[in-house]
SEDREN-31921 format. One record per residue: residue in three letters; residue number from 1; x negated, y negated, z of N, C-alpha, C in turn. Coordinates in Angstrom, 3 decimals, m for minus. Atoms other than C-alpha are relative to their C-alpha. Example, Ala and Ser with C-alpha at 12.3 -4.5 7.8 and 13.67 -1.06 7.14 Angstrom:
<nodes>
("ala", 1, (m0.890, 1.190, 0.000), (m12.300, 4.500, 7.800), (m0.900, m1.200, 0.000)),
("ser", 2, (0.820, 1.190, m0.060), (m13.670, 1.060, 7.140), (0.770, m1.090, 0.730)),
</nodes>
This chain:
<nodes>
("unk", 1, (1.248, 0.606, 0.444), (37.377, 57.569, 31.651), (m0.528, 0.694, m1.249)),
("unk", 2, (0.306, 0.063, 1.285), (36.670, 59.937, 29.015), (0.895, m0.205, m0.894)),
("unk", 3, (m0.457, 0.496, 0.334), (39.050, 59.240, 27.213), (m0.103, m1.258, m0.374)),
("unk", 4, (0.909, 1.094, 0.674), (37.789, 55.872, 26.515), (m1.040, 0.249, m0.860)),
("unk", 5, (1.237, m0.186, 0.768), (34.911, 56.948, 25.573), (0.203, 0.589, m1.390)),
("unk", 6, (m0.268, m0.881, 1.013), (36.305, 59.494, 23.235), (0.561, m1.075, m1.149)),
("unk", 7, (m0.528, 1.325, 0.711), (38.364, 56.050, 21.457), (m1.238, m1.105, m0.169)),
("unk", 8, (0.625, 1.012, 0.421), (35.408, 54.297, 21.550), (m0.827, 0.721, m0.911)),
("unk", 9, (0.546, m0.856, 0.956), (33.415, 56.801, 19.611), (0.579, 0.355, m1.327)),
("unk", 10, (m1.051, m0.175, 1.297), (36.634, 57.315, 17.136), (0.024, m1.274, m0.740)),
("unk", 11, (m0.062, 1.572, 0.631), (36.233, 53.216, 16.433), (m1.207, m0.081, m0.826)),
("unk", 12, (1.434, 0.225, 0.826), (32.539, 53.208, 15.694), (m0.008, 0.828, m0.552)),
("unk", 13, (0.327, m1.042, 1.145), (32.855, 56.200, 13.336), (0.628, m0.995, m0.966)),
("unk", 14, (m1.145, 0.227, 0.451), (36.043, 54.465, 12.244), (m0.772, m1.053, m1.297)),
("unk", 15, (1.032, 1.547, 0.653), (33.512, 51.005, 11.670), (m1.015, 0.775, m0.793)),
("unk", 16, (1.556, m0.589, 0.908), (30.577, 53.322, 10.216), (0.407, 0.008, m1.505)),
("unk", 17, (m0.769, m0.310, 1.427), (32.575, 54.622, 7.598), (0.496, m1.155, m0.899)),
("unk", 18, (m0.428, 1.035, 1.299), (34.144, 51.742, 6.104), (m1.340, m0.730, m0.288)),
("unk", 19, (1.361, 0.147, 0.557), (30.760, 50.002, 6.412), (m1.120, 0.847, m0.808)),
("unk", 20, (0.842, m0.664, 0.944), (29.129, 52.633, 4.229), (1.075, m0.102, m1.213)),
("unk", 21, (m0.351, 0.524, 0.912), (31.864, 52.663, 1.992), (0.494, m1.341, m0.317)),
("unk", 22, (m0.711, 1.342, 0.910), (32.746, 49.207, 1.254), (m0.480, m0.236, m1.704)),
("unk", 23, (0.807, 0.380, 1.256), (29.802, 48.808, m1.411), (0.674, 0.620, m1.129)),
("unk", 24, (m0.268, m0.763, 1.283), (31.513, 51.468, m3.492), (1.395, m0.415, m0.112)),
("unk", 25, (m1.020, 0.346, 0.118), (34.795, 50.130, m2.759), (0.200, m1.356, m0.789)),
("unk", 26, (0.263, 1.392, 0.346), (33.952, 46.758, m3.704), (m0.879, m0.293, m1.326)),
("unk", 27, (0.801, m0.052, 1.095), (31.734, 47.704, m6.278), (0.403, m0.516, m1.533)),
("unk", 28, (m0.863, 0.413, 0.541), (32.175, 45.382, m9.384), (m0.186, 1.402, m1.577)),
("unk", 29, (0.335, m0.555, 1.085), (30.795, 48.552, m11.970), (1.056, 0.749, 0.681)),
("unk", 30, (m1.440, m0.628, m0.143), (33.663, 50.371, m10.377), (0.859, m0.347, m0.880)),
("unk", 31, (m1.214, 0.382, 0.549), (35.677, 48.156, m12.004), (0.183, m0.558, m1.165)),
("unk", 32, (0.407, 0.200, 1.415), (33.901, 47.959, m15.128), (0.290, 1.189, m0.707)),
("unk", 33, (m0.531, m1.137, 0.742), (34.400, 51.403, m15.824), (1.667, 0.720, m0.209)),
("unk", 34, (m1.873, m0.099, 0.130), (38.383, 51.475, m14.726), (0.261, m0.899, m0.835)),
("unk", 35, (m0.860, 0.429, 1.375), (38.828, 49.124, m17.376), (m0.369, 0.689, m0.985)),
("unk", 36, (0.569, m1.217, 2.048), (36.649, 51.205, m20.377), (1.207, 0.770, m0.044)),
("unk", 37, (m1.412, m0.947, m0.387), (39.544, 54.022, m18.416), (0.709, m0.094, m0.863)),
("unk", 38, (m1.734, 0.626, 0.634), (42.232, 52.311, m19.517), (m0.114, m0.556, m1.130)),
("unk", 39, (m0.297, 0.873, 1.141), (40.783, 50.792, m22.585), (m0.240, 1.847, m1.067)),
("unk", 40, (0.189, m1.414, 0.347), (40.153, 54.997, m23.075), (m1.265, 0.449, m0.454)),
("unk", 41, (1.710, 0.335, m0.007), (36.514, 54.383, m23.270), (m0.448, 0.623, 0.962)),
("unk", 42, (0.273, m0.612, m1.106), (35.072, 57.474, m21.201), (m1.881, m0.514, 0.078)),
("unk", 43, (1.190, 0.124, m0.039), (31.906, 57.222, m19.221), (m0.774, 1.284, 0.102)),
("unk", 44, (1.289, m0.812, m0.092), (28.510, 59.027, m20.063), (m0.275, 0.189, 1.243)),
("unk", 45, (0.526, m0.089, m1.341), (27.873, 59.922, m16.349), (m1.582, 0.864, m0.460)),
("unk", 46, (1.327, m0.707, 0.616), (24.979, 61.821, m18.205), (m0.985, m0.086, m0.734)),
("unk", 47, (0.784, 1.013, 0.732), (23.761, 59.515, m20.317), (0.497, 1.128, m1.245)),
("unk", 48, (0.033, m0.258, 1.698), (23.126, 60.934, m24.287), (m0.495, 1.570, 0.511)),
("unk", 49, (m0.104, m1.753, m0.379), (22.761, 64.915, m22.807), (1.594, 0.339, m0.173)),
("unk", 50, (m0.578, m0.293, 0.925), (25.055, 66.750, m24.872), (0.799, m0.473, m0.374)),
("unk", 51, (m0.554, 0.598, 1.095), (26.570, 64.555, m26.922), (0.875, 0.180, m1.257)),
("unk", 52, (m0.073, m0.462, 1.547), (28.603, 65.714, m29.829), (0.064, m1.114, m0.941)),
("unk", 53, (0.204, 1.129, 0.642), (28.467, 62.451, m31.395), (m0.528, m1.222, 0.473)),
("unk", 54, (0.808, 0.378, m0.109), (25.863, 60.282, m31.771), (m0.255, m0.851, m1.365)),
("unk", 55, (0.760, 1.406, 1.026), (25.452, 56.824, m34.218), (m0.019, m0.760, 0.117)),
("unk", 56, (0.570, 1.650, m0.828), (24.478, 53.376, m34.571), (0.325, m0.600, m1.219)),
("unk", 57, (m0.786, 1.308, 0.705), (26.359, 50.971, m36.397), (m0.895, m0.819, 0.302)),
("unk", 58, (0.797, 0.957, m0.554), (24.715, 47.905, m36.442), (0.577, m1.457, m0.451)),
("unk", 59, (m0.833, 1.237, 0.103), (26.240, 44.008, m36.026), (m0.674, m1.028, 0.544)),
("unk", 60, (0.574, 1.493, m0.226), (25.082, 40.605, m36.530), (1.376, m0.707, 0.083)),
("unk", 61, (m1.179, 1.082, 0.226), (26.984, 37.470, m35.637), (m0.772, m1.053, m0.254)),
("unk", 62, (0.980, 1.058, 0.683), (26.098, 34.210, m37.446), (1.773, m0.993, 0.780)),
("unk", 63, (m0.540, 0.795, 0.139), (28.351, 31.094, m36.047), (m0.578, m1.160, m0.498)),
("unk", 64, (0.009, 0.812, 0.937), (28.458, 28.309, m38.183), (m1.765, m0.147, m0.046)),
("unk", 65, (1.528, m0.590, m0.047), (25.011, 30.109, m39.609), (m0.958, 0.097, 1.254)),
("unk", 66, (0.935, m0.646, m0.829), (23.364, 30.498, m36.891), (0.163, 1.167, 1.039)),
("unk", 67, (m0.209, m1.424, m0.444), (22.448, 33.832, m35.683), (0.285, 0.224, 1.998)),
("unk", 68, (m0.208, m0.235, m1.602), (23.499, 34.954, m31.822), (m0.236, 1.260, 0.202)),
("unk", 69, (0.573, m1.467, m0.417), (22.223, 37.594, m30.057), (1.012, 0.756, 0.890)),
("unk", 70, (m1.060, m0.542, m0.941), (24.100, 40.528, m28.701), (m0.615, 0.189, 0.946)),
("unk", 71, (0.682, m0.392, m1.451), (22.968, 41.144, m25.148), (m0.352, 1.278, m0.066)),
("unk", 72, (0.412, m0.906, m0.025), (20.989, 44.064, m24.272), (0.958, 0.847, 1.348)),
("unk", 73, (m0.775, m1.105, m1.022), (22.748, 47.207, m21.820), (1.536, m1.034, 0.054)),
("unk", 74, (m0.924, m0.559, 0.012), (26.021, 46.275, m22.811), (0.394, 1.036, 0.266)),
("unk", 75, (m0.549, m0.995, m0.674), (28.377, 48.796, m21.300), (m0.882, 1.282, 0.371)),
("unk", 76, (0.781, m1.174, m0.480), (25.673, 50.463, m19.522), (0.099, m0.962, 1.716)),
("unk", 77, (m0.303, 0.868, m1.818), (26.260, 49.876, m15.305), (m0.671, 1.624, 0.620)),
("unk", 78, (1.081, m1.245, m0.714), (24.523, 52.289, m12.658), (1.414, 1.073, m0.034)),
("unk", 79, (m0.495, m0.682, 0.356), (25.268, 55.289, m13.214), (1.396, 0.653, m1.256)),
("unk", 80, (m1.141, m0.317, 0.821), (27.684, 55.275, m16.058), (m0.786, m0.623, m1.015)),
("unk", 81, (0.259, 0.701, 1.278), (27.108, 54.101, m20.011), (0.871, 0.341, m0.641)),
("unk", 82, (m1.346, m0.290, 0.687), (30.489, 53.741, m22.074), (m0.629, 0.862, m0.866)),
("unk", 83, (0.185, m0.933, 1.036), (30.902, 55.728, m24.697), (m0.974, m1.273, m1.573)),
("unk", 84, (0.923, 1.098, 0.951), (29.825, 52.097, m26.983), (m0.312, m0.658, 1.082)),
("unk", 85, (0.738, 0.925, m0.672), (27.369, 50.438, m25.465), (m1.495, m0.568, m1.152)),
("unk", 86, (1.053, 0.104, 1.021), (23.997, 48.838, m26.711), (m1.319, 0.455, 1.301)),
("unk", 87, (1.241, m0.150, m0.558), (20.070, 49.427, m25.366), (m0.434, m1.352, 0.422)),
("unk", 88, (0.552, 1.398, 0.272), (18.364, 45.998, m26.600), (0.736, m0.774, m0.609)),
("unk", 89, (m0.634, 1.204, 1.097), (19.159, 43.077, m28.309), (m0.377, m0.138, m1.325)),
("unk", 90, (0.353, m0.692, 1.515), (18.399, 44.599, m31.584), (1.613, m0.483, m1.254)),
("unk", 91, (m1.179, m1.033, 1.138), (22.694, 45.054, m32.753), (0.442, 1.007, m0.083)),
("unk", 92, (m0.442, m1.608, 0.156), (22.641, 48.244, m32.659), (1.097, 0.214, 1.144)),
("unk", 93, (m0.901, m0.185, m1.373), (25.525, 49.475, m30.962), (m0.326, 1.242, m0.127)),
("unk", 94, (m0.244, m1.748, m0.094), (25.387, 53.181, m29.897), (1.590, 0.461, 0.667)),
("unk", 95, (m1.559, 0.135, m0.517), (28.519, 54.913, m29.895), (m0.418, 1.743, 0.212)),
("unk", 96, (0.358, m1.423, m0.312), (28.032, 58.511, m28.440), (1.247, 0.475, 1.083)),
("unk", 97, (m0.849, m0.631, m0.749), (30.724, 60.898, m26.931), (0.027, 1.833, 0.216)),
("unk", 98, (m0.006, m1.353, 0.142), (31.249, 64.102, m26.185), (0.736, 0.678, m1.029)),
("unk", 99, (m0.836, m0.499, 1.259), (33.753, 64.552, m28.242), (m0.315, m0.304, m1.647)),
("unk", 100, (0.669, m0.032, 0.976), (32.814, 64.888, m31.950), (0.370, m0.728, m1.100)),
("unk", 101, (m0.578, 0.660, 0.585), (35.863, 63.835, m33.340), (0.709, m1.504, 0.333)),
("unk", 102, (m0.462, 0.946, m0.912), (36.553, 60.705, m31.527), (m0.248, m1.025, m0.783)),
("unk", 103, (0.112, 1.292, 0.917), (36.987, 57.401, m33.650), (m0.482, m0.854, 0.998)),
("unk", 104, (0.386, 0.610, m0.622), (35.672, 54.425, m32.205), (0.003, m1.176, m1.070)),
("unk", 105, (m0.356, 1.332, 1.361), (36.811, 51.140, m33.480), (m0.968, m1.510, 0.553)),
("unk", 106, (0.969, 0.834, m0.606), (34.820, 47.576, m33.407), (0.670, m0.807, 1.048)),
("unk", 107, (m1.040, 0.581, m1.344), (37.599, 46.643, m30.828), (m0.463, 0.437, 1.395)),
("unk", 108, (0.395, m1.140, m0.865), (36.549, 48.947, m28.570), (m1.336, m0.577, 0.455)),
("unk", 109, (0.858, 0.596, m0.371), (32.979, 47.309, m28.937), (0.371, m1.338, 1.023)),
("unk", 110, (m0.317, 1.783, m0.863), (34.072, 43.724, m27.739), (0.648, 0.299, 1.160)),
("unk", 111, (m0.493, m0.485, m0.786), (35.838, 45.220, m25.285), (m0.446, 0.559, 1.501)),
("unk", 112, (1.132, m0.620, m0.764), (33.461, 47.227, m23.353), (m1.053, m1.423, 0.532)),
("unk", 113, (1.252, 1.548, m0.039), (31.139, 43.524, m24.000), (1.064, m1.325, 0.960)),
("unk", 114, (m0.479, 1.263, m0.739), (34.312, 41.560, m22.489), (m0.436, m1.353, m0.422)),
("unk", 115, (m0.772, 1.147, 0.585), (34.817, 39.457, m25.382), (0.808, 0.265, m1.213)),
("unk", 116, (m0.625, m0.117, 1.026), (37.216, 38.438, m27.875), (m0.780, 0.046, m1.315)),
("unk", 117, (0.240, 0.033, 1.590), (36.589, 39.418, m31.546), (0.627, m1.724, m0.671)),
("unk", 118, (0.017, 0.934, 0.817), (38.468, 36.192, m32.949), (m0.069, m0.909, 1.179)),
("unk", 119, (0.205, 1.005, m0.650), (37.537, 32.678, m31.805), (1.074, m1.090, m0.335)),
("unk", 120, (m1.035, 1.204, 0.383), (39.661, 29.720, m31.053), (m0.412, m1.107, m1.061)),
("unk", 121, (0.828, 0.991, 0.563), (39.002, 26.968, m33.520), (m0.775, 0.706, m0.877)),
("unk", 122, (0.797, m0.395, 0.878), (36.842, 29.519, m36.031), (1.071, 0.704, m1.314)),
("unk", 123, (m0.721, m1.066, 0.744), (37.557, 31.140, m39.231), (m1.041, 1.081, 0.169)),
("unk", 124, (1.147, m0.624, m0.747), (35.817, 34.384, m38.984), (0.711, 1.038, m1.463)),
("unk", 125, (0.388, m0.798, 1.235), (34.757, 36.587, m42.359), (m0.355, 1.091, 0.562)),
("unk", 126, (1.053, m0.878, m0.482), (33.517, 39.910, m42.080), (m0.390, 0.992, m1.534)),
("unk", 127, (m0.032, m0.973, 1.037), (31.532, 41.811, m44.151), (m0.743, 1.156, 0.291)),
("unk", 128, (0.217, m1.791, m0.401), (30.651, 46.085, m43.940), (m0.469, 0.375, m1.104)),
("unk", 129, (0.746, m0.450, 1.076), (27.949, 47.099, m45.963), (m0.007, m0.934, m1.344)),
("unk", 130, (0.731, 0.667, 0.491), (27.275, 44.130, m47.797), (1.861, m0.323, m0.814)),
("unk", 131, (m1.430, 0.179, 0.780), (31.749, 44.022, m48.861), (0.955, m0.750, 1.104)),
("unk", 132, (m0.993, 0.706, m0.992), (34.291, 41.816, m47.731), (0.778, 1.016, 0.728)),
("unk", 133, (m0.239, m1.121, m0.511), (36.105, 43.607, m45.055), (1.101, m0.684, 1.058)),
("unk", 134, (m1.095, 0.735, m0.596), (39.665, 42.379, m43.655), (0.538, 0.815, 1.296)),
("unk", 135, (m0.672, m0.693, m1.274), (39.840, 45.133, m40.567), (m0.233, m0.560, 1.225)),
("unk", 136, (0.863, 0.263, m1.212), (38.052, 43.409, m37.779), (0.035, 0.689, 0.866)),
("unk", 137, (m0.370, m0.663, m1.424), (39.014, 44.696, m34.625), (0.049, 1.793, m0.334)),
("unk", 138, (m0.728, m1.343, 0.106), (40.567, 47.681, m36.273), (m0.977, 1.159, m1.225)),
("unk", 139, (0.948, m0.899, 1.016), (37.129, 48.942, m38.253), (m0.496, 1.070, 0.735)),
("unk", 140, (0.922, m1.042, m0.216), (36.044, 52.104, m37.536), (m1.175, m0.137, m0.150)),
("unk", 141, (1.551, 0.422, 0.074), (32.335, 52.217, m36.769), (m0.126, 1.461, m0.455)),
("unk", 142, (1.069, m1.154, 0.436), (29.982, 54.897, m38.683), (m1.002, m0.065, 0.050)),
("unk", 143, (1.145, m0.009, 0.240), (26.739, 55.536, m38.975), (m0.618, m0.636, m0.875)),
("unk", 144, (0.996, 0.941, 0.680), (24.356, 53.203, m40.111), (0.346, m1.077, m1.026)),
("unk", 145, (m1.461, 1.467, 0.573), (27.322, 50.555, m41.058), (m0.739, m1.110, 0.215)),
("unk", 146, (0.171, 1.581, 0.092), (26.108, 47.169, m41.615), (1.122, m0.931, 0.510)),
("unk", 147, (m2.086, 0.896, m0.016), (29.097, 44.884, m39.888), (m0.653, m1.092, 0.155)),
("unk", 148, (0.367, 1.570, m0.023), (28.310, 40.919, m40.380), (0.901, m0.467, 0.698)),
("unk", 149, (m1.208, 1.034, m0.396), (30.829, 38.473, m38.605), (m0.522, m1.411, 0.050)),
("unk", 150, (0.384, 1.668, 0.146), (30.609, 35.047, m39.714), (0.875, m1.077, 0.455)),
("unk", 151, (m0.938, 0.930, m1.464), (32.390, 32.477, m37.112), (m0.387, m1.571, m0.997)),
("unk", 152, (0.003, 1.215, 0.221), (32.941, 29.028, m39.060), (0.594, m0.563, 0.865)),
("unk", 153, (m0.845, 0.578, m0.813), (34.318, 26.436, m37.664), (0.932, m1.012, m1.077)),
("unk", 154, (m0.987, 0.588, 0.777), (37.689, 24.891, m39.023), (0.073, m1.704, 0.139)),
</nodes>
């Protein structure tokens, strides 16, 4: 008889446990930050406390002229904020890491945002600091960079 008991006590721990973790198992910012992982996009678990790098590029998109807004807390999920993410719906991206020397390309942005840089059906211009600018994906972001992307349609 104890013996039962002792198996029935080993089940309902057994049940406790997975019912406390499922949420984190299942969690979909879990699996927002194993992709940044793998896209090598570490997370701020600390937010912008010590930082060795710290700037704000900033990017408009105009499709066929008209302006679109970037969403606000891009790659920011509880407890974590990529290394690019945004605040508001300002543009501004913030790109902050620990590391000082760490490039960070505008690929990397869309990425983190979970979308594509080129569109089906568009031609798509860009210009960086007010100059045509043929890197898209593959621009390094700096400080206080102007990046335009202009989305026609063909």
């Amino acid at each position: 008889m104890k013996n039962k008991y002792i198996w029935i006590g080993l089940i309902l721990i057994l049940i406790l446990g997975v019912l406390l973790a499922w949420p984190k198992i299942t969690n979909p910012y879990n699996q927002a930050i194993a992709k940044w992982n793998d896209l090598g996009i570490e997370c701020l678990s600390n937010g912008h406390q010590n930082a060795g790098q710290h700037i704000h590029p900033h990017l408009a998109i105009f499709i066929n002229g008209a302006s679109q807004i970037i969403p606000a807390e891009i790659g920011n999920v509880r407890s974590c904020m990529a290394e690019v993410h945004t605040h508001d719906a300002s543009g501004t991206i913030h790109v902050e890491s620990y590391s000082t020397n760490k490039k960070f390309k505008l690929q990397d942005f869309f990425s983190v945002w979970g979308e594509s840089i080129e569109k089906p059906d568009y031609k798509l211009e860009m210009t960086v600091d007010g100059l045509l600018n043929d890197q898209l994906g593959n621009l390094i972001m700096t400080d206080k960079q102007q990046i335009i992307l202009k989305y026609s349609k063909l």
